[in-house]
N, C-alpha and C positions, 0 to 999 in steps of 0.2 A: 504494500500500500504506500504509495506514495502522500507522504506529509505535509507536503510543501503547502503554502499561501498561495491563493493566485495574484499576481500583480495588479489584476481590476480589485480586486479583493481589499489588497492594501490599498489605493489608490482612494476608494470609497469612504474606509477606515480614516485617511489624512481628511479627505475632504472633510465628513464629520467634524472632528477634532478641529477643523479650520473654522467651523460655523461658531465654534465654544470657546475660542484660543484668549477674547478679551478675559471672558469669564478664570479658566485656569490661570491663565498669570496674575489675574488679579487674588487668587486663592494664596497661590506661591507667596504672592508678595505680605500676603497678609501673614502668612505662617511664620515668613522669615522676621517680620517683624514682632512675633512671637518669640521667636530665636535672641532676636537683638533685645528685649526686655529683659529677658531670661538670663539674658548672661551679662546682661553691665552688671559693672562692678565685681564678679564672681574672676579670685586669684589666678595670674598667671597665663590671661587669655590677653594678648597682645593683642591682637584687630580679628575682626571680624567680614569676610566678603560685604561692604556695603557697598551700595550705589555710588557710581561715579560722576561726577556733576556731569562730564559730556556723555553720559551712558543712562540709556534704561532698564535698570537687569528685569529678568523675570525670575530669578533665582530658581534656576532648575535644580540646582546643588550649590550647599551650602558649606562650607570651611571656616576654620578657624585657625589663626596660628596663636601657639602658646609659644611664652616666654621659655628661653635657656633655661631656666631655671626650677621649671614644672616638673613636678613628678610625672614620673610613666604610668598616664590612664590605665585602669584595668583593660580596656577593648583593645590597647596598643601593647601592653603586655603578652597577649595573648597572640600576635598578629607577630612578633618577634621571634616566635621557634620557627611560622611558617615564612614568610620573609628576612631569611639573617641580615639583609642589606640594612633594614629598617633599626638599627641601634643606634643609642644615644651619639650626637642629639637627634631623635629618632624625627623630630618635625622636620628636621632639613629634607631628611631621606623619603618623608614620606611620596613625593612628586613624584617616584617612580610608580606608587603604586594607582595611581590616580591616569596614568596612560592606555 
């Protein structure tokens, strides 16, 4: 059996999503502004992806760089035996894993 999508298939699927797209970014943006409440002020978080005066994000995905000086999160703890590259200071390294 062949699994595959068919291309009109996908095609239709974008359209859709193309009729709703003000709606979802405007979801995105409300969550990540959920995000940026949530963490001001909270240790050792340097910036956070915000909006760029000449940019619109829709923030599809969301990042944060922590400071030198942060302890290693439980989740990046764990992400260190399967990625050796990713050791301290583990936020430099993370970039690889994001490609």
């Amino acid at each position: 059996m062949n699994a595959r999508q068919s291309p009109l298939l996908d095609a239709d699927i974008g359209l859709a999503q193309l009729e709703r797209i003000d709606e979802m970014v405007e979801a995105k943006r409300r969550i990540f502004s959920w995000y940026e409440e949530g963490l001001d002020g909270v240790p050792h978080i340097r910036s956070i992806n915000r909006e760029r005066p000449w940019a619109r994000s829709i923030y599809w995905m969301s990042s944060i760089e922590l400071s030198e000086d942060s302890p290693t999160p439980p989740a990046m703890a764990m992400l260190i035996p399967i990625f050796p590259a990713a050791t301290a200071p583990w936020n430099a390294n993370m970039i690889g894993l994001n490609n």
